[in-house]
VOTORMAR-903029 format. One record per residue (C-alpha): residue in three letters; x, y, z. Coordinates in nm, 3 decimals, decimal comma, padded with zeros to 5 digits. Example, Ala and Ser with C-alpha at 12.3 -4.5 7.8 and 13.67 -1.06 7.14 Angstrom:
<recs>
(rec "ala" (01,230 -00,450 00,780)),
(rec "ser" (01,367 -00,106 00,714)),
</recs>
This chain:
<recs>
(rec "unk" (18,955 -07,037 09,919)),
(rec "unk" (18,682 -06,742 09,784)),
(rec "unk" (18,471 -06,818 09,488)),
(rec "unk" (18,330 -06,567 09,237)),
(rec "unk" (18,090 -06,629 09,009)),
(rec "unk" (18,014 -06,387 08,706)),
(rec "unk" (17,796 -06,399 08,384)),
(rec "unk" (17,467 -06,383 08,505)),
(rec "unk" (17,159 -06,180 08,364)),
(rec "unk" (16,831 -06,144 08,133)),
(rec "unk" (16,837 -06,345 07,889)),
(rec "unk" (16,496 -06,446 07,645)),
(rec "unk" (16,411 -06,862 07,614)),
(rec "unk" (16,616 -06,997 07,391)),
(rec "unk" (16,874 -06,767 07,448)),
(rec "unk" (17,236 -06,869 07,614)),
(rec "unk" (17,426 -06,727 07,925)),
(rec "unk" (17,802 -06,853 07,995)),
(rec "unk" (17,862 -06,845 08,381)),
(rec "unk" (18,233 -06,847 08,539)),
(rec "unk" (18,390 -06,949 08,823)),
(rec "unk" (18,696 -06,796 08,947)),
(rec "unk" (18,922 -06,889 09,298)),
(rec "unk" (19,143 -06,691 09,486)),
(rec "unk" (19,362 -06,741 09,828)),
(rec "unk" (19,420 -07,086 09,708)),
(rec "unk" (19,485 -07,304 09,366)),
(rec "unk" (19,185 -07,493 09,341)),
(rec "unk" (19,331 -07,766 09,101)),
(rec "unk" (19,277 -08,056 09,325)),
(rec "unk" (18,892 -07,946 09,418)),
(rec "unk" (18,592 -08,073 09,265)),
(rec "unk" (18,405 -07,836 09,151)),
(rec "unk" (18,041 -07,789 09,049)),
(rec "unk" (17,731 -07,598 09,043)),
(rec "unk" (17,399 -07,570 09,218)),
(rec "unk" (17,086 -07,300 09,165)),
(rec "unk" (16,808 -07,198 09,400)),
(rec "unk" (16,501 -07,036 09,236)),
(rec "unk" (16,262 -06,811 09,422)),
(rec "unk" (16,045 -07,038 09,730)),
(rec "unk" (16,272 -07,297 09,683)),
(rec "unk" (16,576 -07,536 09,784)),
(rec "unk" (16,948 -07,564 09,608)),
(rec "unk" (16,959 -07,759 09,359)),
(rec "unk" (17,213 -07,931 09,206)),
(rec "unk" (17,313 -07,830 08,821)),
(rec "unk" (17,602 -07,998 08,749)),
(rec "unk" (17,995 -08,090 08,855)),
(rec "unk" (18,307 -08,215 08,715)),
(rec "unk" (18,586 -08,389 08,857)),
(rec "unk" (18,911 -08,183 08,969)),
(rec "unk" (19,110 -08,353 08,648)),
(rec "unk" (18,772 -08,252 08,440)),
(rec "unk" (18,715 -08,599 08,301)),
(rec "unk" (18,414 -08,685 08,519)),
(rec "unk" (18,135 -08,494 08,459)),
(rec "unk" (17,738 -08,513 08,610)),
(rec "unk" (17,408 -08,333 08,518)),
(rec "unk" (17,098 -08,311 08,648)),
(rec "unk" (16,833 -08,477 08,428)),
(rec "unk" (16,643 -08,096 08,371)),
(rec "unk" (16,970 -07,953 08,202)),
(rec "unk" (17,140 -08,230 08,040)),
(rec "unk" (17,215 -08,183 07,697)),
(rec "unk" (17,131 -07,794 07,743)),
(rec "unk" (17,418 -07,667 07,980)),
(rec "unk" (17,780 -07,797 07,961)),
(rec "unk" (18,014 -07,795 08,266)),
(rec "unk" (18,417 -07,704 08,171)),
(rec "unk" (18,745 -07,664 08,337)),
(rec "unk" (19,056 -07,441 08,322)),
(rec "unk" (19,308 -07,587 08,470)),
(rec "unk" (19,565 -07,359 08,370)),
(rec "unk" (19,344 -07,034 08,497)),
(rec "unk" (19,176 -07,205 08,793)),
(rec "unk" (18,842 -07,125 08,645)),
(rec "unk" (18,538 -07,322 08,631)),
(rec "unk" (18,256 -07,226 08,326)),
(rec "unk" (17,905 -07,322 08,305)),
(rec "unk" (17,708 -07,279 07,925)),
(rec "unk" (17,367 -07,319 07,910)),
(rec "unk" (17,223 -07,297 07,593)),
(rec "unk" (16,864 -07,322 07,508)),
(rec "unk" (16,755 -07,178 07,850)),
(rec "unk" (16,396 -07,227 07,976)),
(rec "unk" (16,196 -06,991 08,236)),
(rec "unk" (16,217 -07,260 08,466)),
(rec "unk" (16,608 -07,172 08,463)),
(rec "unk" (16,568 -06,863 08,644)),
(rec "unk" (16,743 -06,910 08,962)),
(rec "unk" (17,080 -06,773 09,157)),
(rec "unk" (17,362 -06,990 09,074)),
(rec "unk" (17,614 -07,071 09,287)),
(rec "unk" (17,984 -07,216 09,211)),
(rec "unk" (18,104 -07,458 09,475)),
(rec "unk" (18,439 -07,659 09,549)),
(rec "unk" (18,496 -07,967 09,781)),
(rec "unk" (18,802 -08,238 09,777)),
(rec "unk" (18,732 -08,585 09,872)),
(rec "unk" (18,611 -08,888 09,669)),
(rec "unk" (18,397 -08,798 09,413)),
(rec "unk" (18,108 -09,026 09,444)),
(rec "unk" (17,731 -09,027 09,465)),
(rec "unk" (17,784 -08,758 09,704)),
(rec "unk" (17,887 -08,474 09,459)),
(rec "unk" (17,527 -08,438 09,408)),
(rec "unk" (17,446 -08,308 09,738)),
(rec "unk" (17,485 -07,946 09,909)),
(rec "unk" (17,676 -08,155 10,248)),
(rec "unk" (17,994 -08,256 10,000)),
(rec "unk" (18,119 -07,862 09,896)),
(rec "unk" (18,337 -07,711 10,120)),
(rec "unk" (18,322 -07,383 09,972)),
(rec "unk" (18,013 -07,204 09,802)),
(rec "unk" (18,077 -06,891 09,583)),
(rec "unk" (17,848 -06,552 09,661)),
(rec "unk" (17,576 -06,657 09,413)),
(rec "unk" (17,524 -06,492 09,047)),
(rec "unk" (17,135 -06,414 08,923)),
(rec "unk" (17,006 -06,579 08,565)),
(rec "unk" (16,669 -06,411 08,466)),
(rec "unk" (16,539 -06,638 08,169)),
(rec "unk" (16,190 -06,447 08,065)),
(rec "unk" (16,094 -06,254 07,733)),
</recs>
């Protein structure tokens, strides 16, 4: 399974960027799939995830209510819209996709078997 992520870029505060998720080599229906970010100096982070069937969704407490985490099922694409984006945004994002019970765990790096090549957001005036 490859990941590639699109949609990044410049974008003022306030502003909104829509990031996408697509897989290839293998239907990705029955992965979990999510979202983490590492800005410049620092760690991953986890951003958000949904469940393979998209009904179970997660944020982390700095984006929720700002981004929203979607499915196509139909397309095998994954879409992350963050609205109202802050400097403190600015990080590469990176789509991931792991199977297995979708727990507590789906916040850490450890659970996703597969990690996408990583797209840049830029959130600065």
């Amino acid at each position: 399974v490859q990941l590639q992520a699109c949609g990044g870029g410049l974008v003022q505060p306030g502003g909104s960027l829509r990031l996408s998720c697509a897989a290839s080599g293998r239907t990705y229906n029955a992965f979990n799939m999510g979202w983490f970010r590492q800005a410049p100096g620092k760690g991953r982070e986890f951003v958000a995830a949904i469940s393979y069937r998209g009904t179970d969704k997660s944020y982390a407490d700095s984006v929720k209510g700002r981004f929203t985490i979607s499915k196509d099922i139909a397309n095998d694409r994954a879409s992350l819209q963050m609205d109202s984006l802050k400097s403190e945004d600015t990080a590469v994002y990176y789509c991931v996709a792991g199977g297995g019970p979708f727990g507590t765990n789906r916040y850490t790096t450890d659970y996703y078997d597969y990690w996408g090549q990583g797209t840049h957001v830029t959130v600065s005036s």
